[in-house]
N, C-alpha and C positions, 0 to 999 in steps of 0.2 A: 682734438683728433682722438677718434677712438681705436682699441688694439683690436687685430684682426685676426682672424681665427688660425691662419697661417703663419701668422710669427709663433707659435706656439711649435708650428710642424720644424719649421726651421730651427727652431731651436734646440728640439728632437735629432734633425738632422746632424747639425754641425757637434752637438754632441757625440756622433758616432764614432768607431775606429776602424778601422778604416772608412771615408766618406766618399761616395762617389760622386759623379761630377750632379748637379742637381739642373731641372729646365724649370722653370716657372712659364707658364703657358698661361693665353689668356686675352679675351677680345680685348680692343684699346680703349684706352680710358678709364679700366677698370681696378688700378694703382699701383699694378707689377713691380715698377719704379720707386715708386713710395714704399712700399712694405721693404724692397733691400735697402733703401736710404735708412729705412726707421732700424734695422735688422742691424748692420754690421758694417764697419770701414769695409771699401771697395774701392776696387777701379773699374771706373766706365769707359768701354770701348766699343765703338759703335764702327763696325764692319765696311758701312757704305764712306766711313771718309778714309781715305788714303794713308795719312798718316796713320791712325788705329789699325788698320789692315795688313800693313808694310809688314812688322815684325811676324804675321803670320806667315809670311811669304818667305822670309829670308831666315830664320831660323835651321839651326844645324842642329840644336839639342832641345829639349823641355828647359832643364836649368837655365839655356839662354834667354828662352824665348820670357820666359819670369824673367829675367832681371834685368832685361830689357824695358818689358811693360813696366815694371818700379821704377826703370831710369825716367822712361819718356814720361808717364803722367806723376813725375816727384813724387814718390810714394818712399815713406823709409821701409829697405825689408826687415827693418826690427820686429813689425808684426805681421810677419811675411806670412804665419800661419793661423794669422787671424783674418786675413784681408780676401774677399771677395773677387773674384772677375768678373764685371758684370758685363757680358758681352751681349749687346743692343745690335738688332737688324741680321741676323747669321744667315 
């Protein structure tokens, strides 16, 4: 597998201080998925299934709605500000 010119940008990014939130855009098939597999620990939450969706709906706070998504896809928040959302189908 070869590095893609975008991990580079990414890497740029998550360096910054304060980071905003980032969209990675992009016809299908052409490895969106792959490059944040390759990039960084995440969680993948994909909008159209009910369960990944649910805490969006029901949340009261930010903090909740994080330590929520760390409960349901077992995620430790030890690297709470290392880890990704990757949120699939929005």
């Amino acid at each position: 597998m070869f590095k893609r010119a975008i991990l580079t940008e990414l890497e740029k990014w998550s360096n910054k201080s304060p980071r905003k939130p980032l969209v990675i855009r992009g016809a299908r098939q052409v490895g969106k998925t792959t490059v944040v597999t390759q990039f960084a620990q995440y969680i993948y939450l994909n909008l159209e299934l009910p369960n990944d969706r649910r805490p969006f709906e029901e949340f009261s706070t930010i903090e909740e709605l994080v330590q929520t998504l760390f409960f349901i896809k077992n995620q430790s928040q030890s690297k709470r500000d290392k880890t990704l959302l990757f949120i699939y189908e929005i």
